[in-house]
C-alpha positions as CSV (number, residue, x, y, z in Angstrom):
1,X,20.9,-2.5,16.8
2,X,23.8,-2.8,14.7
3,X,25.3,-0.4,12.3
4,X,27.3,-0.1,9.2
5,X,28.5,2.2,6.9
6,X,27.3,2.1,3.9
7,X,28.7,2.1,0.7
8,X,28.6,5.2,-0.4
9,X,30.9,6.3,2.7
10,X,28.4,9.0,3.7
11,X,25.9,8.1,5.6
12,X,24.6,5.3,8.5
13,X,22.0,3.6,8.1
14,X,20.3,0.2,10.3
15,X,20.2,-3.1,8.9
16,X,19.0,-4.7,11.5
17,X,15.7,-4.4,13.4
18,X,15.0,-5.3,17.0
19,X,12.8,-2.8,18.1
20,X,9.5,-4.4,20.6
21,X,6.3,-3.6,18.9
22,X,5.0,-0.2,18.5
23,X,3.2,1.0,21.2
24,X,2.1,5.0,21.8
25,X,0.3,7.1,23.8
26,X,-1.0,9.9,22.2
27,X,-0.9,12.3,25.0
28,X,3.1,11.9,25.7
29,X,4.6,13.8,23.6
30,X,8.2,11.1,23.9
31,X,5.9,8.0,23.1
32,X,4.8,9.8,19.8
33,X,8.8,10.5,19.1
34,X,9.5,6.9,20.1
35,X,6.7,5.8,17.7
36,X,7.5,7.8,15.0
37,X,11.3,6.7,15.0
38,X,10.2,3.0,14.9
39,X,7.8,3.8,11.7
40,X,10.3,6.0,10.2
41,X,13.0,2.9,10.9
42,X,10.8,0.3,8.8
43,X,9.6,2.6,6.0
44,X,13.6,3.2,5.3
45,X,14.6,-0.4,5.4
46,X,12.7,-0.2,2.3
47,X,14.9,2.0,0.6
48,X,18.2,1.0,-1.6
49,X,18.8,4.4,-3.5
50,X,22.0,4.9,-1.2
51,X,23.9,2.1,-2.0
52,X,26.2,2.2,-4.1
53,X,25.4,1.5,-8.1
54,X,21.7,2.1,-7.0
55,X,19.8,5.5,-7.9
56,X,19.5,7.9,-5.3
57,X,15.9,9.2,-4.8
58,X,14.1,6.0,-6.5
59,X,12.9,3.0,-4.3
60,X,12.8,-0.5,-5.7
61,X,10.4,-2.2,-7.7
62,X,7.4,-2.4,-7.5
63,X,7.6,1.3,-6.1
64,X,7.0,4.1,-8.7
65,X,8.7,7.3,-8.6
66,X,6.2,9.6,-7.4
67,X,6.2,7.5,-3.9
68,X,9.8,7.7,-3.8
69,X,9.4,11.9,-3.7
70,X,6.0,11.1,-1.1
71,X,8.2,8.8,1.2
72,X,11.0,11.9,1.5
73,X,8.3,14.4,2.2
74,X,7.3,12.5,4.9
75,X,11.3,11.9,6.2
76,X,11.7,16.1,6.0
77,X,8.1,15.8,8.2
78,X,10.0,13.0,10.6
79,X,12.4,15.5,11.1
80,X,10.4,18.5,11.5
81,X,8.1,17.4,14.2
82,X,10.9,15.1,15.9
83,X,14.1,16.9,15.9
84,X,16.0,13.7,14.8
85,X,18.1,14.2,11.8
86,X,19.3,10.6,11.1
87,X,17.9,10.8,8.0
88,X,18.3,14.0,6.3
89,X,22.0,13.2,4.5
90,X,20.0,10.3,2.5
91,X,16.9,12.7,2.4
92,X,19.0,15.7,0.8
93,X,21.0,13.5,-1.8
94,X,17.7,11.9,-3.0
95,X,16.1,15.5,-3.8
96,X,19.0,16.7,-5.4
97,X,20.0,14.0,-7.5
98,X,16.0,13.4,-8.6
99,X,15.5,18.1,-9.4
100,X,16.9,16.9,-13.0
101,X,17.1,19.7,-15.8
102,X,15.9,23.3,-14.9
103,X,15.6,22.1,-11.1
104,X,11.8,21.4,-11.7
105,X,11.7,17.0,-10.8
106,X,11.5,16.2,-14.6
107,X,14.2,14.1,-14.7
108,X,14.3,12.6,-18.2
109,X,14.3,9.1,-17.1
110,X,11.0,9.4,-15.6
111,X,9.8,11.1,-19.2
112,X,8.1,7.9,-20.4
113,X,5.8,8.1,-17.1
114,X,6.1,11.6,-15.5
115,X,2.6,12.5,-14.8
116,X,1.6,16.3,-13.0
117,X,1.0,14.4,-9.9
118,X,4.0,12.6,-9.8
119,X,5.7,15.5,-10.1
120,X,4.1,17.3,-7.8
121,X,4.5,14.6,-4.7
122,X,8.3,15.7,-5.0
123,X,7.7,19.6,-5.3
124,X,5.0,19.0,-2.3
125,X,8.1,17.7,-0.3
126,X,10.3,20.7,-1.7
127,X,8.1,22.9,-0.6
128,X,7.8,21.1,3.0
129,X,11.4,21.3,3.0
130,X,11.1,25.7,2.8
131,X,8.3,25.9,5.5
132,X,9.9,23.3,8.1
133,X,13.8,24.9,7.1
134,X,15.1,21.9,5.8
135,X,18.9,22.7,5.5
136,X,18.9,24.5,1.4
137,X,20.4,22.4,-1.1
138,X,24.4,22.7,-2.0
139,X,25.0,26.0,-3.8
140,X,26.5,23.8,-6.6
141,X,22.9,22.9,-7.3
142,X,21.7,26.7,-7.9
143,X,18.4,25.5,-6.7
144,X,16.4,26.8,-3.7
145,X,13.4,24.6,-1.8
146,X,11.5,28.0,-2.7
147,X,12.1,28.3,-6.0
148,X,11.9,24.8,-6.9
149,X,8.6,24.7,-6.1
150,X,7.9,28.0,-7.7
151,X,9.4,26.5,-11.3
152,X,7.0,23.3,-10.7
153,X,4.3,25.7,-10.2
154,X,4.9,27.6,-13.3
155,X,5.2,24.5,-15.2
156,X,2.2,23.3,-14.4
157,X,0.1,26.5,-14.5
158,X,1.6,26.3,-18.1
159,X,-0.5,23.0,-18.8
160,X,-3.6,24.5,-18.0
161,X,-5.4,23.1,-20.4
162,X,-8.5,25.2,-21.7
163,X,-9.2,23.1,-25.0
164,X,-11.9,20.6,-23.3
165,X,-13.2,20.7,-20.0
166,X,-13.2,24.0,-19.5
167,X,-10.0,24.1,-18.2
168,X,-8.1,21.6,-15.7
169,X,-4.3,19.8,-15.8
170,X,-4.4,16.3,-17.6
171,X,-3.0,13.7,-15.4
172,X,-0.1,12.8,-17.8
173,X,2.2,15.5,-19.1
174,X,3.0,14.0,-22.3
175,X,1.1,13.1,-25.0
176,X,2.7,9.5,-25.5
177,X,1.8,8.7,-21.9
178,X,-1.2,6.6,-21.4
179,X,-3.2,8.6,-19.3
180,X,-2.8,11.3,-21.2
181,X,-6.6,12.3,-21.8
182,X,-7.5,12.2,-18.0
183,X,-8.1,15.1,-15.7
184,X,-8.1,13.7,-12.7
185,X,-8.5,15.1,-9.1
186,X,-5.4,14.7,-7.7
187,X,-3.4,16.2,-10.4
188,X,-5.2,19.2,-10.0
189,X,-5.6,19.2,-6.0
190,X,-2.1,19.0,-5.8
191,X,-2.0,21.9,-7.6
192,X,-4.3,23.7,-5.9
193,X,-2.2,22.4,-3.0
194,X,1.1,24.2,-4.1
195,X,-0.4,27.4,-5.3
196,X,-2.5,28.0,-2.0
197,X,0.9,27.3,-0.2
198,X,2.7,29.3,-2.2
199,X,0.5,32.5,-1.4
200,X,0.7,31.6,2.1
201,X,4.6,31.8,1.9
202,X,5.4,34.5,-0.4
203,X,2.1,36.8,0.0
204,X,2.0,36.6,-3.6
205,X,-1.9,36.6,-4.9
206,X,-0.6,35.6,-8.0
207,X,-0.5,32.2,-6.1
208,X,-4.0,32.2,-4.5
209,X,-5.7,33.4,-7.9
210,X,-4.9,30.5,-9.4
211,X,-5.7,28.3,-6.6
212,X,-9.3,30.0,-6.8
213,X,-9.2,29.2,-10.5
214,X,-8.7,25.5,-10.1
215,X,-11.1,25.3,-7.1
216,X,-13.6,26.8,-9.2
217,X,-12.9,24.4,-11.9
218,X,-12.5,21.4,-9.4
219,X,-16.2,22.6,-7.7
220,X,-17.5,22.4,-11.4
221,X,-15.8,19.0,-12.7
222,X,-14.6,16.7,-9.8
223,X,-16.2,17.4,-6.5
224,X,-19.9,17.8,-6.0
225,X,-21.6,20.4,-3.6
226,X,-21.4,17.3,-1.0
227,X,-17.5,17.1,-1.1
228,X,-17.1,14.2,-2.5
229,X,-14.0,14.4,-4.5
230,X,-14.1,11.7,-7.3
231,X,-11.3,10.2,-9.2
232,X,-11.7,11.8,-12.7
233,X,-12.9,12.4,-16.0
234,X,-11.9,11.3,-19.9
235,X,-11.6,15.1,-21.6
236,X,-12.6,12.7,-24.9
237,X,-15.8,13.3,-23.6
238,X,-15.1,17.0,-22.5
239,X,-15.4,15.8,-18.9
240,X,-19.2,14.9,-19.2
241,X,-18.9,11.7,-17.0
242,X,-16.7,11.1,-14.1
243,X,-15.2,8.3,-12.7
244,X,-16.8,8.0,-8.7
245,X,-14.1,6.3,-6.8
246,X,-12.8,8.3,-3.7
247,X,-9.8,8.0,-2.2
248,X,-8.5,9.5,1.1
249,X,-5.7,11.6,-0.9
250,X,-8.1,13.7,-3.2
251,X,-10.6,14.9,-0.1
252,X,-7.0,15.4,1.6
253,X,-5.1,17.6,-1.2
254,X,-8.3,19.9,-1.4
255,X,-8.6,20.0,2.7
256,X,-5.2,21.1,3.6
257,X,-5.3,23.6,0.3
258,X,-8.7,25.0,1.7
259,X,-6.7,25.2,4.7
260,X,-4.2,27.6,3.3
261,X,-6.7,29.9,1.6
262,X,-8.5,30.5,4.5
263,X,-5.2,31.3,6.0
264,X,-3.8,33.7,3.2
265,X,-7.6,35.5,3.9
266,X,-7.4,35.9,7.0
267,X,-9.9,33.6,7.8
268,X,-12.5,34.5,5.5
269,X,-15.9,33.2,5.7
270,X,-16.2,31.5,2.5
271,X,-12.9,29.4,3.0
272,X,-14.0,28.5,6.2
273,X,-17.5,27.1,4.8
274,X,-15.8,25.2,2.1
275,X,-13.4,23.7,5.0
276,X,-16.2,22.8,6.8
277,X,-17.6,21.3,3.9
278,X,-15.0,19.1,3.3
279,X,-14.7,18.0,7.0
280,X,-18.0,17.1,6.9
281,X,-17.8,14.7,4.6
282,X,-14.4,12.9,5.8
283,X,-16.7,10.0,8.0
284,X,-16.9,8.7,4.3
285,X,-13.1,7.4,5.0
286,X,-13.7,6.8,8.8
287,X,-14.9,3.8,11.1
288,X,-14.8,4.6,14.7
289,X,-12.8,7.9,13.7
290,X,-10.4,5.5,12.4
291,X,-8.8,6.3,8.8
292,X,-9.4,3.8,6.7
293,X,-9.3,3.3,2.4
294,X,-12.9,2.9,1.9
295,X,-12.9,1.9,-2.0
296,X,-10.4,-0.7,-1.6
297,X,-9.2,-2.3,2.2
298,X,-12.6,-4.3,2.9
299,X,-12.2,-5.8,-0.4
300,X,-8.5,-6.4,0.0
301,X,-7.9,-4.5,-3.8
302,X,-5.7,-1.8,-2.7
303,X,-2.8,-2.0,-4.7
304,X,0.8,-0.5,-4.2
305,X,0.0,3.0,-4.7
306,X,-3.3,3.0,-2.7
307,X,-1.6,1.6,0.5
308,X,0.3,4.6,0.6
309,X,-2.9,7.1,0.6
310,X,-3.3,7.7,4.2
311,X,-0.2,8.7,4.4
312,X,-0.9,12.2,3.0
313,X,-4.5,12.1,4.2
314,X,-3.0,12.5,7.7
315,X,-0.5,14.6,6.8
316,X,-2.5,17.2,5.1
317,X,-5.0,16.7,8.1
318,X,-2.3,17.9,10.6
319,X,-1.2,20.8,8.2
320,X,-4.5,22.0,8.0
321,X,-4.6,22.0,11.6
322,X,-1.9,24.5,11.6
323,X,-3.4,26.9,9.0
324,X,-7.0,26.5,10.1
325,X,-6.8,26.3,13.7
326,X,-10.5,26.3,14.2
327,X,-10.5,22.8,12.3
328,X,-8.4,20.9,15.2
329,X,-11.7,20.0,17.6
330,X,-12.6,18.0,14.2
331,X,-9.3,17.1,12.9
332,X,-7.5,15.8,16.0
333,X,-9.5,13.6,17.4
334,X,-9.2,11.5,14.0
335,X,-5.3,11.8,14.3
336,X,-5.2,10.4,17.8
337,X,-7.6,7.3,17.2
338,X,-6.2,6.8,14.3
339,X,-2.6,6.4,15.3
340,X,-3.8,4.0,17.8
341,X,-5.7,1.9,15.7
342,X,-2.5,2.0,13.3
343,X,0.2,1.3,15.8
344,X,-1.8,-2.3,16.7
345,X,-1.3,-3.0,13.4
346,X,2.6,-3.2,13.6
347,X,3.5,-6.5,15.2
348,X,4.2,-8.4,12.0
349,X,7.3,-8.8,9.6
350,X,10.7,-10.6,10.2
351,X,11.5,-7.9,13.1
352,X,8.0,-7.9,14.7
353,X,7.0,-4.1,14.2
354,X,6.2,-4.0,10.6
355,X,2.9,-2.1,10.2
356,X,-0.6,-3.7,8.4
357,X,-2.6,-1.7,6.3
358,X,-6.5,-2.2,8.0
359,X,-6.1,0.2,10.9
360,X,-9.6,0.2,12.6
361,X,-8.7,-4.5,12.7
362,X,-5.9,-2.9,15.4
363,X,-4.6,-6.2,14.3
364,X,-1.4,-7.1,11.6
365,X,-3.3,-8.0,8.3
366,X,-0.5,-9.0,6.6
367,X,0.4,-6.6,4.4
368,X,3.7,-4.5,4.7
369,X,5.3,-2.1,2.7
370,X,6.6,0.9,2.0
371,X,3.2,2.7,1.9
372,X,1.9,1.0,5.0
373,X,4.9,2.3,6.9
374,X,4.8,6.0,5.3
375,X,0.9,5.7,6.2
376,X,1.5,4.9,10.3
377,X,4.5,7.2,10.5
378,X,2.6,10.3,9.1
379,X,-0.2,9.8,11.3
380,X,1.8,9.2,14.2
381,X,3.9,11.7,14.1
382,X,0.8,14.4,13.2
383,X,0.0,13.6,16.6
384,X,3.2,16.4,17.2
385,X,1.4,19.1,15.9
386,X,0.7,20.8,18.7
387,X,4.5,20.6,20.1
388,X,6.7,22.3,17.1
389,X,7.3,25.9,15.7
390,X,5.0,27.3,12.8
391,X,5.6,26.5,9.5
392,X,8.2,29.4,7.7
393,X,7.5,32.2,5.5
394,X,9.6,34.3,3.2
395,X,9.8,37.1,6.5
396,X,10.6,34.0,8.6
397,X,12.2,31.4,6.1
398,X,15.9,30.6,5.0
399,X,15.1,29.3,1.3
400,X,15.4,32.2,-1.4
401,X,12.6,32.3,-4.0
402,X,12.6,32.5,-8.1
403,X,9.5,33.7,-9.4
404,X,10.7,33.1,-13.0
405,X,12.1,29.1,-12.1
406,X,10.4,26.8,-14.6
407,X,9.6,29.4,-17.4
408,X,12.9,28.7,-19.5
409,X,13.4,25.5,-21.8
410,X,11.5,23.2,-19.8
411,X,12.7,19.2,-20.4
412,X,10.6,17.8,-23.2
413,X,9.8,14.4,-24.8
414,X,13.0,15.1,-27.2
415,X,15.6,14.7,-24.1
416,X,14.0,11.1,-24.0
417,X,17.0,10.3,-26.3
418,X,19.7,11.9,-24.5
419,X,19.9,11.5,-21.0
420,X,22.3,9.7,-19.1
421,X,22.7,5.8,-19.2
422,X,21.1,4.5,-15.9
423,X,22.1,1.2,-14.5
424,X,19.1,-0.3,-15.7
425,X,20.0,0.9,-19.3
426,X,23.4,-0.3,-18.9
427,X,22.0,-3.8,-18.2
428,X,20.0,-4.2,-21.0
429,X,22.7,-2.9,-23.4
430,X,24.6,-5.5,-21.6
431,X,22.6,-8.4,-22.6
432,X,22.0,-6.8,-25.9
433,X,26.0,-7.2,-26.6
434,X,25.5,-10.8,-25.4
435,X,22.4,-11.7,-27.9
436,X,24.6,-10.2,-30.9
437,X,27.1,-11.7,-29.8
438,X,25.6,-15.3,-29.9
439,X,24.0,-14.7,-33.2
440,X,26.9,-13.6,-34.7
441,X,28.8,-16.8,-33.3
442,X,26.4,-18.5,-33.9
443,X,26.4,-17.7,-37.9
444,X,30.1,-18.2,-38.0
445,X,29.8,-22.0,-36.9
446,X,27.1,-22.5,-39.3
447,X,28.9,-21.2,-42.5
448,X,32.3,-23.1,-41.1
449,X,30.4,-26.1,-40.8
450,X,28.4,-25.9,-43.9
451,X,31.7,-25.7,-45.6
């Protein structure tokens, strides 16, 4: 492997390849490290946010945002379960840079697009980052892992949004944004997601009151008494018809925020039902016990976004594992066949270990990517669950909390018109000079040679 230094002076990262094709076995702890390193190794050959000129925190196109804040959430994972901190310099600069404003991830750049769940993809990594002790941010930030996802949380819990539907967060946050009329599940699982963590780490019922308030909702708008968690409704139609695709992410969101309930209860009986109930209905997204994306791989529709789903499927699969443990003679079984089925799939690419997308083929289907890599390295490296410390609390954690983060001048539409010039912007203002330029060149010549 060969190395450089890259040009931001501070940190190393591989641009070249070689590895053999991934190969695991689920029961050796080093194989799953080994793995793990070789997924992690092609998801960030994906990423240019380091170099210099380039934004840190945001991957290339066709990647949006909220994936960019997924794929670090699963890098502070990598390092949780493995021990290897290669990647935590470019991890930690990407977080920072990306808090914007108030330290909540509304960065005003992203204003134009910034939907609840995008947002939340980065605050679900944040909060990762307190309960695995992810070193805390520079003090120059005056942010905290803890309290950023506390400000997110009171954002959001803001936007409740009582006018139609009953209740529920819209998927987009502002009213310009197409979208903005949706409630859709994973806005609000995520949600629900944060808030049930956040009672489990603070102790704070403030936390799990709300997460009973949007399950309730949820249990009355998105998910049936089956469990299956569909996409959404149009609040145009106060919520009155729903939108029935599933996808992997939504049952997951809900699972590993069950998870935490039933935790923060000490095991109560009616969490552990409606955990039960959701497992239940996972074979939906299962052949052989073998993840798969069932309303778009057989077709071949998935598109960028959706090839990135299992990612946080398995994920939130292993963390509920670690909150539930009564759920891991269900849950574990899944993880181990399905990190075999997804490591067959990495023998394509121009190094000969990029991962496919159609696990339970165990074949390369060739498609590569930044999600199919995030997708085999989460559920590879779930397989560790059983080998690292619990997750922190506030008794056990290092990040300080701010109850009151997120409540004071939030970022609005207005900042649209005053952020800082990105690259991107400085291009286009670039060619604009140019065009005026021409035109008004352009008009000279004509008037001296109409004279």
């Amino acid at each position: 492997m060969r190395w450089r230094i890259c040009s931001l002076g501070a940190f190393a990262l591989s641009t070249q390849y070689a590895f053999a094709a991934i190969t695991i076995d689920v029961t050796n702890q080093e194989s799953i490290k080994q793995a793990a390193s070789q997924a992690a190794a092609g998801m960030v050959r994906y990423y240019t946010g380091h170099h210099l000129g380039d934004v840190p925190g945001n991957l290339p196109e066709p990647y949006y945002w909220w994936e960019a804040g997924a794929m670090f959430g699963a890098l502070i994972d990598y390092w949780y379960f493995t021990g290897d901190d290669q990647y935590n310099n470019i991890t930690m600069q990407a977080m920072v840079h990306q808090l914007g404003p108030e330290n909540v991830f509304q960065p005003p750049n992203q204003t134009k697009t910034l939907g609840n769940d995008d947002q939340a993809f980065w605050t679900m990594a944040a909060l990762s980052a307190a309960e695995n002790k992810f070193p805390n941010p520079p003090s120059d930030t005056q942010a905290s892992w803890l309290g950023v996802a506390q400000g997110v949380f009171n954002l959001q819990a803001a936007r409740w949004n009582t006018e139609t539907c009953g209740g529920g967060l819209k998927w987009q946050i502002f009213a310009f944004n197409n979208g903005y009329n949706y409630k859709n599940s994973i806005s609000n699982g995520c949600f629900f997601n944060i808030g049930s963590r956040l009672a489990v780490y603070t102790g704070n019922t403030t936390y799990s009151e709300w997460a009973e308030k949007v399950w309730d909702w949820s249990s009355q708008i998105l998910f049936d008494s089956n469990y299956n968690f569909y996409d959404g409704s149009d609040d145009k139609i106060n919520c009155t018809e729903l939108d029935h695709i599933q996808w992997t992410y939504n049952a997951g969101t809900f699972l590993v925020g069950a998870a935490n309930m039933y935790n923060f209860t000490d095991g109560s009986e009616i969490w552990r039902e409606r955990l039960m109930g959701v497992i239940g209905n996972l074979n939906i997204f299962l052949k052989e016990n073998v993840m798969f994306e069932a309303a778009c791989e057989d077709v071949g529709t998935c598109n960028v976004d959706q090839r990135s789903f299992k990612a946080y499927f398995a994920r939130w699969m292993a963390a509920t594992i670690v909150r539930a443990p009564f759920t891991r003679e269900y849950l574990k079984p899944i993880l181990e066949a399905s990190a075999q089925a997804a490591v067959a799939t990495c023998t394509g690419g121009d190094d000969g270990n990029q991962c496919g997308l159609k696990w339970p083929q165990r074949t390369f289907d060739g498609s590569t990517g930044v999600g199919e890599q995030m997708a085999v390295l989460e559920v590879v490296q779930s397989n560790l669950v059983d080998y690292v410390a619990a997750p922190a609390t506030a008794e056990t954690g290092i990040s300080e909390g701010d109850p009151t983060a997120g409540t004071h001048s939030p970022v609005g539409p207005d900042d649209l018109h005053r952020h800082p010039m990105s690259n991107m912007d400085r291009a286009g203002a670039a060619i604009m000079t140019v065009m005026i330029c021409i035109m008004v060149i352009g008009t000279m010549l004509w008037l001296v040679v109409g004279d």
